[in-house]
MDAnalysis code that builds the backbone (N, CA, C; Angstrom):
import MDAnalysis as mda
import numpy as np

u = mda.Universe.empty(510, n_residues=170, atom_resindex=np.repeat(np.arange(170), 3), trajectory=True)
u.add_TopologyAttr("name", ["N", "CA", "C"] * 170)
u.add_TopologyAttr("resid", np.arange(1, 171))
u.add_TopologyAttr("resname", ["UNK", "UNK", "UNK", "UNK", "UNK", "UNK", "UNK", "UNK", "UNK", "UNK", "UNK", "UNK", "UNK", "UNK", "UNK", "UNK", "UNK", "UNK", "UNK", "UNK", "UNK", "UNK", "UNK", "UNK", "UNK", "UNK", "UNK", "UNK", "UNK", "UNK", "UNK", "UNK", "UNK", "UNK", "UNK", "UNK", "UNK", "UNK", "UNK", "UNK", "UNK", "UNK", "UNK", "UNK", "UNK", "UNK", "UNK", "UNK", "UNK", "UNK", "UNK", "UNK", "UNK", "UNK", "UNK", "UNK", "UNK", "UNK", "UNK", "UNK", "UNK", "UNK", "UNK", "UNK", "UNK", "UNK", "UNK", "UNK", "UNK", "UNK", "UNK", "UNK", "UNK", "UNK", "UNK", "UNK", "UNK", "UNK", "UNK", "UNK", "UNK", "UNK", "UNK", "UNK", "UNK", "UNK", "UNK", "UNK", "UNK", "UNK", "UNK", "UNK", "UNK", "UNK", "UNK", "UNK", "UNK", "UNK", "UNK", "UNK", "UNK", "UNK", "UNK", "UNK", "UNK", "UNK", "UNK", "UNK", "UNK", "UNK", "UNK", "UNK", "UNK", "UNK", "UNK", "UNK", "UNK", "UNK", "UNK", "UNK", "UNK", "UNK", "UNK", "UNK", "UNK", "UNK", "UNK", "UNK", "UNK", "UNK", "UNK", "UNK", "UNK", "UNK", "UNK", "UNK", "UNK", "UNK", "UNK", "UNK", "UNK", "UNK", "UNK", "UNK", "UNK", "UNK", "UNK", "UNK", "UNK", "UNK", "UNK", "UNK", "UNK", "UNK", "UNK", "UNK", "UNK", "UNK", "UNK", "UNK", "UNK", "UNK", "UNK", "UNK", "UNK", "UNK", "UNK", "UNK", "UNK", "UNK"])
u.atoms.positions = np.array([
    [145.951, 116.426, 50.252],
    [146.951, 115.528, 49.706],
    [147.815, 114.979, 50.846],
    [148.194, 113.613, 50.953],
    [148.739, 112.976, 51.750],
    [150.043, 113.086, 51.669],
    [150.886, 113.558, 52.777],
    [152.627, 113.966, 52.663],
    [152.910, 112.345, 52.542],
    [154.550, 112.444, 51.748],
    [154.683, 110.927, 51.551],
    [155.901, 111.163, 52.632],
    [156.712, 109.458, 52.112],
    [157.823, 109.952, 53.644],
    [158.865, 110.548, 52.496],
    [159.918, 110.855, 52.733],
    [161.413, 110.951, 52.217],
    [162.462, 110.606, 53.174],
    [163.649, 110.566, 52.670],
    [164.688, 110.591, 53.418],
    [166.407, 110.854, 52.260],
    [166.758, 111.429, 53.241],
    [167.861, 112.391, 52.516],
    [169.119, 112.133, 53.113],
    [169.928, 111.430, 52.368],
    [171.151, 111.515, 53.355],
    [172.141, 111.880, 53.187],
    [172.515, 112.716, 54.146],
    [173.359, 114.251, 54.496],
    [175.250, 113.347, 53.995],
    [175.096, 112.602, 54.861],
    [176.737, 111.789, 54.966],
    [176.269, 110.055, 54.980],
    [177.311, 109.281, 54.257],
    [177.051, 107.695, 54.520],
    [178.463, 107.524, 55.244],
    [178.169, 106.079, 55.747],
    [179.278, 105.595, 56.530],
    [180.137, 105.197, 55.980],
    [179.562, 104.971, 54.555],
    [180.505, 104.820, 53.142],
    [181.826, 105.767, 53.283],
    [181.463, 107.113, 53.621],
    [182.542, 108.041, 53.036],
    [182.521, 108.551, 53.850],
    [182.089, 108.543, 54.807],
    [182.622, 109.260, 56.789],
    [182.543, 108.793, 57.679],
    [182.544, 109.024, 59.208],
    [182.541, 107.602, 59.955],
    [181.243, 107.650, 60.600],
    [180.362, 108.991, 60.213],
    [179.178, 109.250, 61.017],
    [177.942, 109.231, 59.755],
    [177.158, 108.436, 60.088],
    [175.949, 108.338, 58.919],
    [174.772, 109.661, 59.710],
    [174.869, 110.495, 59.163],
    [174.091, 111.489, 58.701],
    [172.948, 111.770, 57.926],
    [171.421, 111.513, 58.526],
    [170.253, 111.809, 57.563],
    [169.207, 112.686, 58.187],
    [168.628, 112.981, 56.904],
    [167.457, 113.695, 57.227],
    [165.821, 113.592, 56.829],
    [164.860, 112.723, 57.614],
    [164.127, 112.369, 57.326],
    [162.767, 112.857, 57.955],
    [161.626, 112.422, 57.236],
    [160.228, 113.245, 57.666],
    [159.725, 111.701, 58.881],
    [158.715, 112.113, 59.760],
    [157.945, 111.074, 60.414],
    [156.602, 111.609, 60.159],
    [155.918, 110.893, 59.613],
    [154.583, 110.947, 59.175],
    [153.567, 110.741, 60.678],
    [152.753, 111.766, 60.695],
    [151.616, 111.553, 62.060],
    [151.278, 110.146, 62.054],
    [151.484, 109.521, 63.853],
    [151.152, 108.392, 63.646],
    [152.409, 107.169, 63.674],
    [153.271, 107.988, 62.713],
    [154.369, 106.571, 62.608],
    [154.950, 106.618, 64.286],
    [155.968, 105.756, 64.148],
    [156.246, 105.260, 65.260],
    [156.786, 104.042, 65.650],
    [158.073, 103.996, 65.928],
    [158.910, 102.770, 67.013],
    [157.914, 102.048, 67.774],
    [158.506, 100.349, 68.029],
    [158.428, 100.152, 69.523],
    [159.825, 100.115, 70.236],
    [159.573, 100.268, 71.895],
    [160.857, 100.403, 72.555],
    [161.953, 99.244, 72.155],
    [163.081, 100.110, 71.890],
    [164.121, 98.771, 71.345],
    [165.568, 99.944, 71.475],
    [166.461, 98.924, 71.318],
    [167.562, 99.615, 71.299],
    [168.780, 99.238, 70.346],
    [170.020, 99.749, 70.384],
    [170.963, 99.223, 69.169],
    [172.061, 98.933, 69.878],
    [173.184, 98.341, 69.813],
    [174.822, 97.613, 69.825],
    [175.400, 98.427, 69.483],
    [175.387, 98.403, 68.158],
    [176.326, 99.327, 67.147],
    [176.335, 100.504, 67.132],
    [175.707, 101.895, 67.660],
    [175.917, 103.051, 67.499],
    [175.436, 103.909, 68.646],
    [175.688, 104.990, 68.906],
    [174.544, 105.826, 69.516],
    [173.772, 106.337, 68.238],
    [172.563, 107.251, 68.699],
    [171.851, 107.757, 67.923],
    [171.491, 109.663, 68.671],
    [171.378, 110.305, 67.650],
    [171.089, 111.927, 68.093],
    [170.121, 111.786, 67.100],
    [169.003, 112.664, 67.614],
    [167.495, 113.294, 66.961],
    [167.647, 114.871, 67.513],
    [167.549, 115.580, 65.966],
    [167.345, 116.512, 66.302],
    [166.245, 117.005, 65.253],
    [165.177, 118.058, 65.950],
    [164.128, 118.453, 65.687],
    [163.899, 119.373, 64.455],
    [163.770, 119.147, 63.267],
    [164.011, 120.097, 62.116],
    [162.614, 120.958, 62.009],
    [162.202, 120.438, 61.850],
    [160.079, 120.883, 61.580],
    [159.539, 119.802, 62.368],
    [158.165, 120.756, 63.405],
    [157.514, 119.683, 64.119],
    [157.377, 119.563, 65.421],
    [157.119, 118.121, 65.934],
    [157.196, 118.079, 67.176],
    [157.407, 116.194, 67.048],
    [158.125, 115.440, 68.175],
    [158.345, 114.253, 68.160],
    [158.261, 113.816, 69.394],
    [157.090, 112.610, 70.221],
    [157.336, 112.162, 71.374],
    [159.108, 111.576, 71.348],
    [159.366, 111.014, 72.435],
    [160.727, 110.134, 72.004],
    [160.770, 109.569, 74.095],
    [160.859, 108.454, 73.386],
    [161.056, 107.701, 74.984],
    [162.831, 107.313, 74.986],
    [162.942, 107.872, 75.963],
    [164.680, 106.931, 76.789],
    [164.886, 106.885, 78.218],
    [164.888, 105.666, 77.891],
    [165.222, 105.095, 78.790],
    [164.062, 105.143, 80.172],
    [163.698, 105.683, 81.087],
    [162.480, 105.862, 82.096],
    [162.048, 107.509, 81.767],
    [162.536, 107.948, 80.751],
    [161.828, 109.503, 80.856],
    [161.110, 109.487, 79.127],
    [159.993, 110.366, 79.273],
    [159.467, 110.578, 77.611],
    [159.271, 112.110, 77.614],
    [159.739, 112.660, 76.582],
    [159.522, 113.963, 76.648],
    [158.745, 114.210, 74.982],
    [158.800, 115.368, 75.099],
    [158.029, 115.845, 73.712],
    [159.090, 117.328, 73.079],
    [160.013, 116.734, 72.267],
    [160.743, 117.390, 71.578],
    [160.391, 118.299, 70.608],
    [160.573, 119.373, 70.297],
    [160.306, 120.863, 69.279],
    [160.701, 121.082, 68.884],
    [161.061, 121.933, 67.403],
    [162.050, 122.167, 66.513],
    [163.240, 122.928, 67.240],
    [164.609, 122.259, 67.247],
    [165.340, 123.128, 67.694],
    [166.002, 122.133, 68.884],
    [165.305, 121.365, 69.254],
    [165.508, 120.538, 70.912],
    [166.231, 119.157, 69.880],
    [167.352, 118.495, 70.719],
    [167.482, 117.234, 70.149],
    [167.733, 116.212, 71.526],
    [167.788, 114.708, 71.142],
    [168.188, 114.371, 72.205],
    [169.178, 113.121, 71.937],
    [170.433, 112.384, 72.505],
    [171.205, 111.759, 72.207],
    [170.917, 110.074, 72.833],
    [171.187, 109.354, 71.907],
    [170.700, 108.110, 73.172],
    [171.959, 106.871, 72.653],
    [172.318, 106.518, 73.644],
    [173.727, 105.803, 73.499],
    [173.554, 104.547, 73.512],
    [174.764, 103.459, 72.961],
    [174.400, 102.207, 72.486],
    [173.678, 101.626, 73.484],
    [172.751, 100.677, 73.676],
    [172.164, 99.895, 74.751],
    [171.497, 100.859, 75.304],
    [171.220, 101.760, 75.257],
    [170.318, 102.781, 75.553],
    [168.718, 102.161, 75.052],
    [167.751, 101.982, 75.750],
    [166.428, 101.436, 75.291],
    [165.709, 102.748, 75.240],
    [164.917, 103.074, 73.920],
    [164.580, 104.187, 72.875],
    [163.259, 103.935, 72.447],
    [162.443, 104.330, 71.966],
    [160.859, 105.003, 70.705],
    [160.777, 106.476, 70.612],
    [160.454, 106.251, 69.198],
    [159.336, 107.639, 68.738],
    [158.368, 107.103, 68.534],
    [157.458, 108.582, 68.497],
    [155.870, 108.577, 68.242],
    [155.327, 110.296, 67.961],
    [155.166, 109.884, 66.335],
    [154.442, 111.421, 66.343],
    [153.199, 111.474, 66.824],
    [153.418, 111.875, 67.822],
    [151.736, 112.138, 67.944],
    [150.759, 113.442, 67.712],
    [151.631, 114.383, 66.801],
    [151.442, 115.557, 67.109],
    [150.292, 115.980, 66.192],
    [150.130, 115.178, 64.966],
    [148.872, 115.176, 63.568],
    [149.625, 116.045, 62.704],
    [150.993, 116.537, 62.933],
    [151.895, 116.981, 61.533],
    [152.623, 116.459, 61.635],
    [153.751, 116.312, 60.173],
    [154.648, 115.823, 59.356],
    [155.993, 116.404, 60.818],
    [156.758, 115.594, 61.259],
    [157.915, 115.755, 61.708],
    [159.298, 115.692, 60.903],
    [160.391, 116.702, 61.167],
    [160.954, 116.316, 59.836],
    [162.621, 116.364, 61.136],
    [163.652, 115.187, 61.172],
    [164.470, 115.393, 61.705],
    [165.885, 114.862, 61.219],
    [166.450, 115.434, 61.825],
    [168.109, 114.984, 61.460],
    [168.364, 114.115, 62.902],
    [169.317, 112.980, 62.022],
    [169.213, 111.398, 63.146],
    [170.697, 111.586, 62.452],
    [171.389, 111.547, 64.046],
    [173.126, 110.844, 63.459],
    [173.516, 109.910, 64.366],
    [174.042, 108.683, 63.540],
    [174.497, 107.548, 63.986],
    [176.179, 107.754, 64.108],
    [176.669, 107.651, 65.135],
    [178.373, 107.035, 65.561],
    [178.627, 105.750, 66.272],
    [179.191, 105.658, 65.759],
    [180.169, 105.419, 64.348],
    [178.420, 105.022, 63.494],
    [179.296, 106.170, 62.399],
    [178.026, 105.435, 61.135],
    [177.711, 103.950, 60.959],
    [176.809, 103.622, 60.575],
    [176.169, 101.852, 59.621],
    [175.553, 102.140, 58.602],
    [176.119, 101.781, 57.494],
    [175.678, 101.169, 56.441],
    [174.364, 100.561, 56.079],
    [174.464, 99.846, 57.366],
    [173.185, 98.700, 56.818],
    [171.882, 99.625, 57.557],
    [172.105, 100.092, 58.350],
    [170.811, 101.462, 59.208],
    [170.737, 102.188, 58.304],
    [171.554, 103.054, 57.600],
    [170.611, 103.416, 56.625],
    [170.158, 102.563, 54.941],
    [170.718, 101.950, 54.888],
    [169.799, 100.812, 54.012],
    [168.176, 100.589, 54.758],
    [168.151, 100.329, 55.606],
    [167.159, 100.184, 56.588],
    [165.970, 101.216, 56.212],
    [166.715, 102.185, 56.777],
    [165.534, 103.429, 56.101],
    [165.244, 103.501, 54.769],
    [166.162, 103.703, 54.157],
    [165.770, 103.376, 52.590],
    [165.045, 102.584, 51.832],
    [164.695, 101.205, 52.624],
    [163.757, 100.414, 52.436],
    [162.370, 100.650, 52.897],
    [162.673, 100.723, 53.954],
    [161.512, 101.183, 54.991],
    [160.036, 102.626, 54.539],
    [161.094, 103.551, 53.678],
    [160.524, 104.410, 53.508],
    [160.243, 103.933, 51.404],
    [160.901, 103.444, 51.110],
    [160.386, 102.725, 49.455],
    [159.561, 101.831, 49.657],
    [159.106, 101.024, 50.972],
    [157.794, 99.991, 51.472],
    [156.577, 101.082, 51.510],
    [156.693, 102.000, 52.036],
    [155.567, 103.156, 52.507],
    [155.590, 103.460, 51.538],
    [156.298, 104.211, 50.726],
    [155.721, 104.446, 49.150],
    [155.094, 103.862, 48.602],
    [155.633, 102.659, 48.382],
    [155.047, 101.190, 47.845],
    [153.409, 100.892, 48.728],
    [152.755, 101.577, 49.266],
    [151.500, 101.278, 50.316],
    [151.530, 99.770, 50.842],
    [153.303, 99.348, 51.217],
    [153.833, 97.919, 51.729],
    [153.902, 97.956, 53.427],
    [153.541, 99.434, 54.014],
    [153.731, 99.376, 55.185],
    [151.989, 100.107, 56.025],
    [152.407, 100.001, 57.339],
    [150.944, 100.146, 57.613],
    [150.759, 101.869, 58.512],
    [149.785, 102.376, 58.798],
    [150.084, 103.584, 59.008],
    [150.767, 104.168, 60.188],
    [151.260, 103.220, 61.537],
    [152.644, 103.813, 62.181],
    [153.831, 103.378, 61.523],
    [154.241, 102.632, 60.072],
    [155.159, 103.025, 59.348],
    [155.655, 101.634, 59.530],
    [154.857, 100.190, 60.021],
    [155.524, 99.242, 59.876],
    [155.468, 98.389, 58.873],
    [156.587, 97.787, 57.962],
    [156.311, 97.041, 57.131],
    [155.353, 96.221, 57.039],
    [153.821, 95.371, 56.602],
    [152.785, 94.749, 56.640],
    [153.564, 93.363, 56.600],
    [154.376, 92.818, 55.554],
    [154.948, 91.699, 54.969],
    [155.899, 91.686, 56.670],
    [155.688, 90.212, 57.350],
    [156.647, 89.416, 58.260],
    [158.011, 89.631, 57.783],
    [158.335, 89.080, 56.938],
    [159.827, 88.743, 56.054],
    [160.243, 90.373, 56.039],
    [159.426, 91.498, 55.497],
    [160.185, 92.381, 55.466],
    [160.099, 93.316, 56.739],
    [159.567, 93.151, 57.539],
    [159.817, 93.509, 58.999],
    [161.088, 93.104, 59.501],
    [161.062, 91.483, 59.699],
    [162.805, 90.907, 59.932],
    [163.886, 91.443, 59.552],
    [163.442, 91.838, 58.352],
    [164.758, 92.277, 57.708],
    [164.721, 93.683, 57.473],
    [164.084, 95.084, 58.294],
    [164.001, 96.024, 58.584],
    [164.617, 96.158, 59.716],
    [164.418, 94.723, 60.894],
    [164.816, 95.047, 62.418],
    [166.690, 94.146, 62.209],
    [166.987, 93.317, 60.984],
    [167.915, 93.054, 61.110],
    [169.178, 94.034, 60.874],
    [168.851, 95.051, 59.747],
    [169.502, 95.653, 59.205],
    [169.706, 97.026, 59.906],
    [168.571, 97.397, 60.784],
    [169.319, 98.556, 61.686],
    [169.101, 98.364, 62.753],
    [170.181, 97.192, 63.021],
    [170.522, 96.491, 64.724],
    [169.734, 96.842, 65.459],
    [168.305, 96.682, 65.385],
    [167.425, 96.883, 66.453],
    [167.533, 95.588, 67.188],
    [167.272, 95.918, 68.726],
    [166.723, 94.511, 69.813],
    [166.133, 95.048, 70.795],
    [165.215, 94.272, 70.183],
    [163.531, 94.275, 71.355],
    [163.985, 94.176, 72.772],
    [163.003, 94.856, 74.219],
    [163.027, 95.158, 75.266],
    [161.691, 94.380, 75.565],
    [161.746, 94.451, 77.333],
    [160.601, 93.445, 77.706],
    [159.828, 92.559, 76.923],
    [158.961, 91.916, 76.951],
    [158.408, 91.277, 76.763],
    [158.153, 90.599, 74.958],
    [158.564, 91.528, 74.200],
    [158.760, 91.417, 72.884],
    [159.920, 91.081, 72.546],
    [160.618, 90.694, 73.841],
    [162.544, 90.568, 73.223],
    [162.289, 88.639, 73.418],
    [161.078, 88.144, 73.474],
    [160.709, 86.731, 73.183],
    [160.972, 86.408, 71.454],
    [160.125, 87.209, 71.115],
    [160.129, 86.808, 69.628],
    [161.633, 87.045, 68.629],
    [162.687, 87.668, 69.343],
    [163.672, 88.152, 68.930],
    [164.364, 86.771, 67.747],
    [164.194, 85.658, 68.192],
    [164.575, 84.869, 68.034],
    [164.221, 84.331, 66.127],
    [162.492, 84.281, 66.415],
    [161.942, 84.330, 65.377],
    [162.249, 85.490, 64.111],
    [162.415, 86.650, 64.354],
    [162.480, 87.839, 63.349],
    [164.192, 87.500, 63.123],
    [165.222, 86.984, 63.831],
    [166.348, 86.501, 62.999],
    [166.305, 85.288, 62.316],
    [165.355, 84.328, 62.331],
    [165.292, 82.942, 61.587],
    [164.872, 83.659, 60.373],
    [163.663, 84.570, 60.601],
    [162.851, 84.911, 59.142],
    [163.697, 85.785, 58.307],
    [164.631, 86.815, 59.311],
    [165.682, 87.639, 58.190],
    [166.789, 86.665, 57.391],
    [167.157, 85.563, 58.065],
    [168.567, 84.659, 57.938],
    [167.605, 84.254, 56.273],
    [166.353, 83.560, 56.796],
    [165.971, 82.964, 55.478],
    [166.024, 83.960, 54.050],
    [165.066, 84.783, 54.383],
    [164.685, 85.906, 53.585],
    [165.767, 86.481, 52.711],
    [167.375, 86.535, 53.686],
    [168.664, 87.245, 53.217],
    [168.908, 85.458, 52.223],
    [168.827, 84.346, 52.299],
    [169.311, 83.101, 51.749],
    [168.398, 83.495, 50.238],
    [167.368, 83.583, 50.567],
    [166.362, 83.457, 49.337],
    [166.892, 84.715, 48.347],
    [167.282, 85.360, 48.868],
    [167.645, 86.702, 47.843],
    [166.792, 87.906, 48.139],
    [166.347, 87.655, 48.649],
    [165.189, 89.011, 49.401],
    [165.592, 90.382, 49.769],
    [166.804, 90.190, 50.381],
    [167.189, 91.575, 51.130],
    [167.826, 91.906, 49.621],
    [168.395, 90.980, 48.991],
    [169.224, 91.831, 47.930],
    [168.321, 92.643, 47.034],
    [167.322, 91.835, 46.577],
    [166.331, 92.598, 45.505],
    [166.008, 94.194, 46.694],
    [165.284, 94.108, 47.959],
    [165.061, 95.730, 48.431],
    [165.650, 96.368, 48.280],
    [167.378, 96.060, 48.113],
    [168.485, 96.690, 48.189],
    [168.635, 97.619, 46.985],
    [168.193, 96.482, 46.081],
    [168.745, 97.292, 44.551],
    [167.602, 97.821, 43.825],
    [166.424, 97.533, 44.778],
    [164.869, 97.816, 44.063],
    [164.971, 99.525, 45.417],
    [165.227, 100.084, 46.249],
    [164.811, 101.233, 47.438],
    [165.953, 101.576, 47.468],
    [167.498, 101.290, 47.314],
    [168.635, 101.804, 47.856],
    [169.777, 102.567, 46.834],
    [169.621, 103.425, 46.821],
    [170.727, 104.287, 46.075],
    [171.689, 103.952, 45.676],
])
């Protein structure tokens, strides 16, 4: 039987200033290198094992190991390990819209809407996966940056982000 994803969240930015979750990474899923504005980010290792790139070093994290990566900090995961990773991710200052992000992200994979390193299939809802938890592309992919905000701007006009919102989000 195929593990599905979940995600659980511990604290929102709603009601503290640090968004707090706890979520599985399915073998396979996986970031590309990108980084955020708005927050740092901490991974820490619940069940499992998790590649995780920052910045010029990649290590291979174990239950128990975490690692912190600060705003503008350029970041990926990658399970590569062939089990279910399960970790606690805290954002400071919390966002709102990052974890909306996941919440979608992981109701697309339910939905068999995403592909098996965990990226949305649908263009439109990629955009608006990378809009909503301030991701921005590094080398050579930070070309298209441009394009994935035209397609979120539209997508959010058409009513799009609202329906994921109220169709994946608590």
């Amino acid at each position: 039987m195929k593990t599905q994803g979940f995600l659980k969240l511990i604290h929102s930015a709603d009601k503290d200033k640090d968004s707090i979750l706890e979520m599985n990474i399915l073998p396979d899923e996986k970031t590309p290198w990108h980084y955020h504005r708005l927050f740092s980010e901490t991974f820490e290792i619940i069940k499992g094992t998790l590649e995780v790139g920052k910045g010029k070093d990649i290590r291979v994290l174990k239950k128990g190991e975490s690692v912190a990566i600060r705003p503008h900090e350029k970041h990926y995961y990658h399970n590569i390990s062939g089990e279910e990773c399960v970790i606690k991710a805290t954002l400071k200052p919390g966002n709102k819209n990052f974890e909306n992000s996941l919440y979608i992200l992981k109701g697309l994979a339910k939905d068999g809407l995403t592909n098996a390193a965990g990226t949305p299939k649908k263009f439109s809802h990629l955009a608006l996966f990378i809009y909503l938890n301030n991701s921005r592309m590094v080398g050579f992919q930070k070309i298209a940056e441009p394009i994935f905000n035209y397609v979120a701007q539209a997508a959010i006009k058409k009513g799009h982000l609202e329906e994921l919102i109220k169709k994946y989000c608590k």
